[in-house]
N, C-alpha and C positions, 0 to 999 in steps of 0.2 A: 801389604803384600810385597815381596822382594821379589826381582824379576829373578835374582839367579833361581829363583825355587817354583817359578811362576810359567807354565808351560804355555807359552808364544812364541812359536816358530817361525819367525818374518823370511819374506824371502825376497830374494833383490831383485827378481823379474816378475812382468806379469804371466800369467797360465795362461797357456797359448788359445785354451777354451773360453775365456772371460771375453765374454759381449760388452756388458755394462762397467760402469762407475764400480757400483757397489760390489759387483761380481770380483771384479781385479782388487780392489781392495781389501776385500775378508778375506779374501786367498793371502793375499801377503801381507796382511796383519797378523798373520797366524788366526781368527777367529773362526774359520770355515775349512774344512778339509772333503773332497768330494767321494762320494763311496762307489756310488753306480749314477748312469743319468738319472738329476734330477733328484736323487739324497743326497744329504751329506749329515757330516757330523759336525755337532756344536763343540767346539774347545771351548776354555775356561773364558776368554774373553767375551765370546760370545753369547755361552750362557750367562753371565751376568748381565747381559746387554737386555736377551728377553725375560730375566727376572725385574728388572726395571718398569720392562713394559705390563709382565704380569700384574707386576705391585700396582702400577695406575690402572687399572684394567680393575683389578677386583675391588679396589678401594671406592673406586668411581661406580661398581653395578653395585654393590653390598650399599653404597651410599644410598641409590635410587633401589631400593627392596627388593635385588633378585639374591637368590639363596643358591651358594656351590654345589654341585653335584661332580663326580666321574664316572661318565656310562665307558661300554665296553668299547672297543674298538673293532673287533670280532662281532659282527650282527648279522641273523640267520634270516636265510631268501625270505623266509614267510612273512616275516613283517614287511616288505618291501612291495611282497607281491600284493597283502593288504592293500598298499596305498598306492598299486598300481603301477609306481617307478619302476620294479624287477624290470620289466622289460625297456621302458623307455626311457632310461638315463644313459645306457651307451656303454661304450670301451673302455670311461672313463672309470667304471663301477670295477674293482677287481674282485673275479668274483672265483672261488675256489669250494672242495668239497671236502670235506673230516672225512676221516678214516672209515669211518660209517657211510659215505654216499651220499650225509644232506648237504645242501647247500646253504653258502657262507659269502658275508663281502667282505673287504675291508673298508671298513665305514670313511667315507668323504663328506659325509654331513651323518647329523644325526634325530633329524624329525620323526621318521619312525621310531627309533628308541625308546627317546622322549616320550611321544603320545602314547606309548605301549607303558611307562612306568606311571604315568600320573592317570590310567586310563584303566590301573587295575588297585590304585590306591586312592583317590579323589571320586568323591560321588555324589558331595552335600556342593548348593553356590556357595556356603558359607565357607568354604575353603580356598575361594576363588576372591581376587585376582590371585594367580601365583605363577613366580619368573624365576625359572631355574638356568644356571649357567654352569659350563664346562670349560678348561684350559687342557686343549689335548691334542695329540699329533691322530693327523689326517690324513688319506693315501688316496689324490685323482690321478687315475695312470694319463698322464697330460700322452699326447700324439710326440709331441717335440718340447720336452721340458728344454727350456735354454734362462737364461741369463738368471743364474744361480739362484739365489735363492726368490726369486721375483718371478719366476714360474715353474715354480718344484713339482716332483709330485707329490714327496713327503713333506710335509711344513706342521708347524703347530697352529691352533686356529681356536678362538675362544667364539663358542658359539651359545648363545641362548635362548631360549626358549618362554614365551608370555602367554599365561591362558585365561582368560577370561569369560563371561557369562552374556556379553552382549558387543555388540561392533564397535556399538560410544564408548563402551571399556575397555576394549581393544584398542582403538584409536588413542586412546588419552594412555596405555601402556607404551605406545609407540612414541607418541610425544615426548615420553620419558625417556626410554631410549635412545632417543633421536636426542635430545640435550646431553643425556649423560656419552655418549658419541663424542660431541663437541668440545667438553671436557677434558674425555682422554686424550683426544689430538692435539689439544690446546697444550695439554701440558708436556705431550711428548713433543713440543717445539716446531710441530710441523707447521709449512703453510699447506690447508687444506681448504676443500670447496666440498659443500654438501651438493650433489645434483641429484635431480629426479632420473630413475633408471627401471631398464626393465627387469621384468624379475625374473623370465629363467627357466630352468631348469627348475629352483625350486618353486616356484609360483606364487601364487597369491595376486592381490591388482594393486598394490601402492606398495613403492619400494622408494629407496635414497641408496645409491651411493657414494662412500666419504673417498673423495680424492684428491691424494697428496699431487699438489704441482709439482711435476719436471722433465725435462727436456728428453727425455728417454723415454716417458711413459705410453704404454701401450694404450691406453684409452684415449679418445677423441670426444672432449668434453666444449660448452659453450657456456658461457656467464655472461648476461647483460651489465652493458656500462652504465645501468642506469634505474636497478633493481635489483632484487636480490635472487633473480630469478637464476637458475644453472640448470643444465641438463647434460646427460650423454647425447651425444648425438645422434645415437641411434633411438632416443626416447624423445629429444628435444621436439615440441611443437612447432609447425611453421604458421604464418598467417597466410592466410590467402590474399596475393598482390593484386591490387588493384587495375594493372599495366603491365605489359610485357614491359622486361625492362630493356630491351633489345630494340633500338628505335626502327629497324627495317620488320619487327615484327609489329609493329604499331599502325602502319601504313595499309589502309583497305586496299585488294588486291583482283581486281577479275581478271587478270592473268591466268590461264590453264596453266596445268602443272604440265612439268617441261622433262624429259628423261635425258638424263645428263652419265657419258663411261666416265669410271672413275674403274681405271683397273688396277687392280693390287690392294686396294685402297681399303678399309673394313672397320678400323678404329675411327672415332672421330676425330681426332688429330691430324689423321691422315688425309682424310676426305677434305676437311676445315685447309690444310694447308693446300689442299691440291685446286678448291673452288674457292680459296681466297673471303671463306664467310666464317664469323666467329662462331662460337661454336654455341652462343646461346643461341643462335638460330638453327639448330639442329632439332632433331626430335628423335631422342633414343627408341627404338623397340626392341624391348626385351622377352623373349620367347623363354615363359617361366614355370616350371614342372612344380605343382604345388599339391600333394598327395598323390602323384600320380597325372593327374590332370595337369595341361596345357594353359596358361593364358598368356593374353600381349600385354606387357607392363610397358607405359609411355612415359619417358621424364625428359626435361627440354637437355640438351645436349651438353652442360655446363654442370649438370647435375648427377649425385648419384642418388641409385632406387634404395630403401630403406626394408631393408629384409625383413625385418623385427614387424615394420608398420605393414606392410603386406601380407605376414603371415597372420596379425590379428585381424585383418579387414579380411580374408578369405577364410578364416576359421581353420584353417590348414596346421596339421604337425611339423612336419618342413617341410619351407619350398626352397629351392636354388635354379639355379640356368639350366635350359631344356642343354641336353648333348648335342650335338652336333648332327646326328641320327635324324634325330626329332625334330631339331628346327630344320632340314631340310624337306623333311615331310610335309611339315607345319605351312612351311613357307613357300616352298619350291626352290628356295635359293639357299648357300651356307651360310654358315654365322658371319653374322658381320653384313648383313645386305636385306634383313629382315624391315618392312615397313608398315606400316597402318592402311595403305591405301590397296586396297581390292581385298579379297578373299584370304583369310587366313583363316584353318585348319582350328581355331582354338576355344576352347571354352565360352572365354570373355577379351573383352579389349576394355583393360583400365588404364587412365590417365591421374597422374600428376596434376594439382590446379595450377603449376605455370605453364601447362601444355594449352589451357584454356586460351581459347580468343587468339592464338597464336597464326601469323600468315605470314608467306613469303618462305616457309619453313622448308629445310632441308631434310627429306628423310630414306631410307633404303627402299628399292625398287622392287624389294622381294626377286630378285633376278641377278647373279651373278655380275659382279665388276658393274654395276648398276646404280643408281641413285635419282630422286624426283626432286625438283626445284619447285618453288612458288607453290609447296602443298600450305594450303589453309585449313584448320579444327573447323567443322562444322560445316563444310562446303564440299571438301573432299575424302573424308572422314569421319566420323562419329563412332564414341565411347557408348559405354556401359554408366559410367561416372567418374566423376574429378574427384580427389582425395589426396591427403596430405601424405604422398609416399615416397617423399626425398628424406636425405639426411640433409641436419643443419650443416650452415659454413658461417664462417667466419663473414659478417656485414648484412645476414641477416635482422631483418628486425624483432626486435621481443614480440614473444604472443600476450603477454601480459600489460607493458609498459609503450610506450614511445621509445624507449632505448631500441640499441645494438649489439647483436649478439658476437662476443670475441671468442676468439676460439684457444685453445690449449691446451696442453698434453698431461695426460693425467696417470697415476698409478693407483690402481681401486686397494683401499687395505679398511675399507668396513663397508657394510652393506645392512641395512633392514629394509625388511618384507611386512607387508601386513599380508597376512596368509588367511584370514576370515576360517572357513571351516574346511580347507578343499582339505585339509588332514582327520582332521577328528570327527567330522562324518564318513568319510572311507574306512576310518580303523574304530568306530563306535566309540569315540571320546565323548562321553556323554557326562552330566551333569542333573541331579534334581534343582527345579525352578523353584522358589518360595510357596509355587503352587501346586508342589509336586508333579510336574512332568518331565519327561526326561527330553533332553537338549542338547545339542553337540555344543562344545566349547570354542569361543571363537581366541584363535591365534595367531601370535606374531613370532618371528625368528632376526636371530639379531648377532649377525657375524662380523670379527675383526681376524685379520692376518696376521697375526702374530710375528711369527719371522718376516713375512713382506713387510711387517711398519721396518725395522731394523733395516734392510734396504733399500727399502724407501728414505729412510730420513738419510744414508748415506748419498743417495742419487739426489738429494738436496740439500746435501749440507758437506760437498769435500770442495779441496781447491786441488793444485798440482801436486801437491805433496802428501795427500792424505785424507781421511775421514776428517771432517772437522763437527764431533759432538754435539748435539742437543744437551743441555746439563743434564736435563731430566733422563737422559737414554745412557751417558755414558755409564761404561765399565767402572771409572772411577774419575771422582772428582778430579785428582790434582796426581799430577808426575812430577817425582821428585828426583832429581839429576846432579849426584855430584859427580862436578866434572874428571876431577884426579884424584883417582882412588889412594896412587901411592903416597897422599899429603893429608897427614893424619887430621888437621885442622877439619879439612874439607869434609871430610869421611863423617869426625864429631858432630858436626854439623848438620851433615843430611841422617844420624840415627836420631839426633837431637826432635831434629823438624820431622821428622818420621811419628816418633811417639807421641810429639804433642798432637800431631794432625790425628791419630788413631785416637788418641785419648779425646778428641776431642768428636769422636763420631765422625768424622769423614775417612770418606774411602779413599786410599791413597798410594798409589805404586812407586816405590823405589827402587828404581834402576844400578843396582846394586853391581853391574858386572863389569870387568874390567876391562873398557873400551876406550876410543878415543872419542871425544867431545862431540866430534860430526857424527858417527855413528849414531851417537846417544841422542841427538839434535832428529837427525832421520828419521828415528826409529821412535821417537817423541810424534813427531809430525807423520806421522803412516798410521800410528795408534788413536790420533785423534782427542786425547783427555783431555777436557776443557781449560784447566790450566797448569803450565809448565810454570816449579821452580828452581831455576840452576843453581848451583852453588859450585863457584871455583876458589882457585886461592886468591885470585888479585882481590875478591870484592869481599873474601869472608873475612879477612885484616881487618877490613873497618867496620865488621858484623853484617854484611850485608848480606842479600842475594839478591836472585833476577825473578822476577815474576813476570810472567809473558800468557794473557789469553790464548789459545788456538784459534780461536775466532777473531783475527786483524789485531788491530791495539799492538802498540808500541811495550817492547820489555822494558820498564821500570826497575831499578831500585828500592828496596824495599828492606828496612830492620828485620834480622833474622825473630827479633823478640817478639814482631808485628805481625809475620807471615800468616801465621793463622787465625789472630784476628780480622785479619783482611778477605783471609779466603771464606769465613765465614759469612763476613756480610758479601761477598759476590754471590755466595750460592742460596745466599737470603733474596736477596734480589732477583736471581737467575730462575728460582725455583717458586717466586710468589704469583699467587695466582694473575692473569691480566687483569 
C-alpha cells in the first residue's frame, strides 16, 4: 500500500479528550476518529488491526469445533423477558420500540438469541455437543464511556456460544475454550493472566477472566508468587488468619471500653491520625441496604468489604451503603460514627474473619464526633457469623498454596462463563436423552473484546514515540521509507523493495510522499509497524539500507538484495508458535 493513496490522517497533538496511552494514540495515528461519546469510527489502519485479531480468533475456535454464525443485532423484548433479563440488566440495555409499538434492544450480548435459534432447530443429544460463534458490533449504553476505545459503548466483540447434554460435557467445552483462549492471546503478543472472576450480569457459577497487564488497567487482579493461582479481586479467596496481625490486637484486654471525642473526624484516616492507632486496629461498620433491608457489615479497619462476596452470602440482587437517612435511623448517629457496640436498628451484624478474636479495637460510638477504645469481638459485641467479605491486597496469602498474593492492574479483553442451564430452562432449550426424555441443555458462553484487545496491546506495548506492534496485531509488517524522493536512485529502490516485499506475501507500507526524513522517521514511530526500512542516497551507493525493529534493537545495514529474505525469517520467528 502507498501512503499517498493510503487514508491516515496523523495529527501532531494529542485530543484533548484522551485519558489513556492507547486513546491518544489511535487518534493521532490516524486509526480512530470519534463520532458521539463512546463510538467511533474504524479508519483503514485500524480496520486492518481487528482483521488480524478476527483472523486469530476464528482460526483458533474453528480449530477447537465451534462453527460461525451472525445473529441480528436488533433483538425483540420477548425473548429477554423469557429469560427474565428485560427487566434486570439496567440502563445499560438500549431499549426502543418499531413503528408498530413492540419493543426492541440493541443487543449487548446475545444468549437469548442464541438459545432461541438452536432451541427451535436442535432436538435429538445426537446433535449435541455444538459451539456456535459470532464476530459482531455491540451497543452497552456505558453511564460514562471514557478512555476510547477501552470503555466504548459501541465495540465489536466475538462471542460464543457451547451447548451440551450434561455438566461433565459442559465442563470439558469450557476446558476447550479456556485453552483455545490462551492461544489467541498468546499469539496476539500479549502478556496476559487467566484469573478466576465473577460472573455477572451474565451469570452462571464458574467463570475466568483473560487479563492483559498494564499500568492503566481498570481491573484490580492478584496472582500467587508461588502458584498458578490468580483472581480478580473481587472473586479472589482469602484464607482465614490465624492471628490478628496487629500486635495491640493480640494482647488479652479487661480494660472497659473507653469513649473517646474525635470531632470532625469520620474516615479512618482521620480518626487513626487523630488517636495515633494504625488503622488495622480499627473495626469498620458498615450500615449496608441489601434488597431493601439494613445490615452492619464489620471489616478490620485496613480492609475493604467485598460487595460481589456479600451480595452472594445474603442472597441479595444489590446491596450498596445505607444513605445517610438510614444510617442515622439505624444508628442514632451520621455516617461515619456507626459501631457494633449497643443497639443497632438492623437486620444482621456480619463480620469479616479478621474482625475475629480481635481487642484493644477502635470503633464508632454510634454518637456523633464519638468513638470507643479498647472494644474487644466477643466480650463487647457479638456477630451473626465470620465470613470471607474483604477484597484481596497485595501480601496476602494463597488460599491454595503457601505463596503470596501480588497484586496488578489488569485490562479484561476475554471472559468464559460456565452458565449450566440458568438459560435453557427459562427459554425451554430442551433436548431428547438416548432415553427419550426431554432435558434442558447445559451451557457455556465465551466472550473476547475485539476492539479492547487492539487497546489493550497498545496500553502494553508503546514507548514515547508511538504504538509499538505486536507482529501478530500490526497493520502491516514492514514500512518502507525512502528517504529523498527527488533522487531517483532512492525512489528505484524503495518501488524495487516494495514489489518484492508484495510479491513475496508480506504486507507492506510505502511512504511514498514527499517529506523530510524526520517527518517520515515520526510518523514511522507514531504508526508503530514492526519494522522500518529506510533507504537514502548515502547507503543506496553501496546497495544498502537500514533496517531498524520498532521494538528497541539497533538499525543495522543490510544488502538491498537481502532485505526480504531477512524480513521473512524475522516474521518466521516473530509469528511461530511459543
Amino acid at each position: 500500500m502507498r501512503q499517498t493513496r493510503f487514508h491516515a490522517p496523523t495529527l501532531k497533538e494529542d485530543p484533548k479528550d484522551a485519558e489513556v496511552v492507547s486513546h491518544r494514540y489511535l487518534m493521532r495515528g490516524g486509526y480512530i476518529r470519534k463520532v458521539a461519546a463512546g463510538i467511533y469510527d474504524l479508519l483503514p489502519l485500524a480496520t486492518r488491526v481487528v482483521r488480524r485479531i478476527e483472523g486469530i480468533i476464528r482460526e483458533e475456535l474453528n480449530r477447537a469445533g465451534a462453527q460461525e454464525v451472525y445473529l441480528p443485532a436488533v433483538q425483540p423484548a420477548e425473548l429477554w423477558q423469557e429469560s427474565g433479563r428485560w427487566a434486570f440488566y439496567g440502563p445499560e440495555l438500549l431499549r426502543f420500540k418499531d413503528r408498530k409499538g413492540a419493543e426492541f434492544c440493541l443487543g449487548p450480548t446475545h444468549e437469548e438469541v442464541i438459545v432461541d435459534l438452536v432451541r427451535r432447530d436442535v432436538r435429538s443429544w445426537r446433535a449435541l455437543p455444538l459451539n456456535l460463534y459470532q464476530i459482531q458490533i455491540k451497543f452497552r449504553d456505558e453511564i460514562r464511556p471514557r478512555a476510547g476505545l477501552m470503555r466504548g459503548r459501541e465495540f465489536i466483540m466475538k462471542d460464543a456460544y457451547s451447548f451440551d447434554v450434561s455438566e461433565a460435557a459442559a465442563l470439558e467445552s469450557y476446558d476447550l475454550m479456556y485453552r483455545a483462549y490462551e492461544r489467541i492471546f498468546r499469539r496476539c503478543g500479549l502478556d496476559f493472566r487467566a484469573v478466576e472472576a465473577d460472573t455477572g450480569a451474565i451469570g452462571g457459577s464458574r467463570s475466568h477472566e483473560f487479563q492483559v497487564l498494564a499500568t492503566s488497567g481498570e481491573d484490580a487482579i492478584v496472582s500467587c508468587d508461588a502458584c498458578a493461582y490468580a483472581a480478580n479481586v473481587e472473586q479472589a479467596e482469602l484464607r482465614r488468619s490465624e492471628q490478628p496481625s496487629e500486635p495491640d490486637a493480640q494482647r488479652p484486654s479487661d480494660e472497659s471500653t473507653a469513649r473517646v471525642h474525635t470531632p470532625g473526624a469520620r474516615t479512618i484516616d482521620e480518626v487513626s491520625a487523630l488517636l495515633k492507632r494504625p488503622a488495622s486496629s480499627f473495626i469498620k461498620t458498615l450500615i449496608i441496604e441489601a434488597d431493601g433491608k439494613l445490615h452492619a457489615v464489620l471489616v478490620r479497619g485496613d480492609h475493604a468489604l467485598n460487595d460481589i462476596k456479600l451480595k452472594k452470602l445474603l442472597g441479595a440482587t444489590e446491596v450498596h451503603l445505607a444513605d445517610e437517612a438510614r444510617v442515622q435511623a439505624a444508628t442514632g448517629a451520621p455516617v461515619g460514627f456507626a459501631g457494633p457496640v449497643g443497639r443497632l436498628d438492623v437486620a444482621s451484624m456480619l463480620a469479616d474473619h479478621a474482625v475475629s478474636g480481635m481487642v484493644n479495637a477502635v470503633v464508632g460510638a454510634n454518637e456523633s464526633d464519638h468513638h470507643l477504645v479498647g472494644v474487644s469481638e466477643g466480650r463487647d459485641f457479638k456477630v451473626q457469623g465470620f465470613h470471607d467479605l474483604r477484597l484481596a491486597a497485595d501480601g496476602d496469602a494463597c488460599p491454595r498454596c503457601d505463596g503470596t498474593l501480588r497484586s496488578f492492574s489488569g485490562i479484561e479483553v476475554g471472559h468464559v462463563f460456565y452458565l449450566g442451564t440458568k438459560y435453557s430452562q427459562a427459554m425451554k432449550c430442551t433436548f431428547l436423552d438416548e432415553a427419550g426424555e426431554d432435558r434442558p441443555m447445559v451451557m457455556g458462553c465465551y466472550g473476547i473484546g475485539v476492539t479492547r484487545i487492539m487497546a489493550a496491546a497498545i496500553e502494553q506495548n508503546h514507548d514515547e514515540n508511538g504504538i509499538v506492534w505486536p507482529p501478530g496485531l500490526a497493520p502491516f509488517a514492514v514500512h518502507v521509507l525512502p528517504l529523498q524522493m527527488n533522487v531517483p536512485e532512492v525512489v528505484e529502490a524503495a518501488e524495487q523493495l516494495y514489489v518484492a516485499l508484495t510479491e513475496a506475501g508480506i504486507d507492506v507500507l510505502l511512504d511514498d510522499r514527499d517529506e523530510r526524513a524526520g517527518s517520515k522517521f515520526k510518523d514511522a514511530d507514531l504508526l508503530g509497524i514492526p519494522w522500518r526500512i529506510a533507504i537514502g542516497a548515502r547507503g543506496i551507493k553501496d546497495g544498502n539500507v537500514e533496517l531498524k525493529p520498532r521494538r528497541g534493537g539497533d538499525a543495522e545495514l543490510v544488502p538491498l538484495d537481502q532485505a526480504v529474505s531477512m524480513i521473512q525469517a524475522r516474521l518466521r520467528a516473530a509469528l511461530s508458535p511459543a
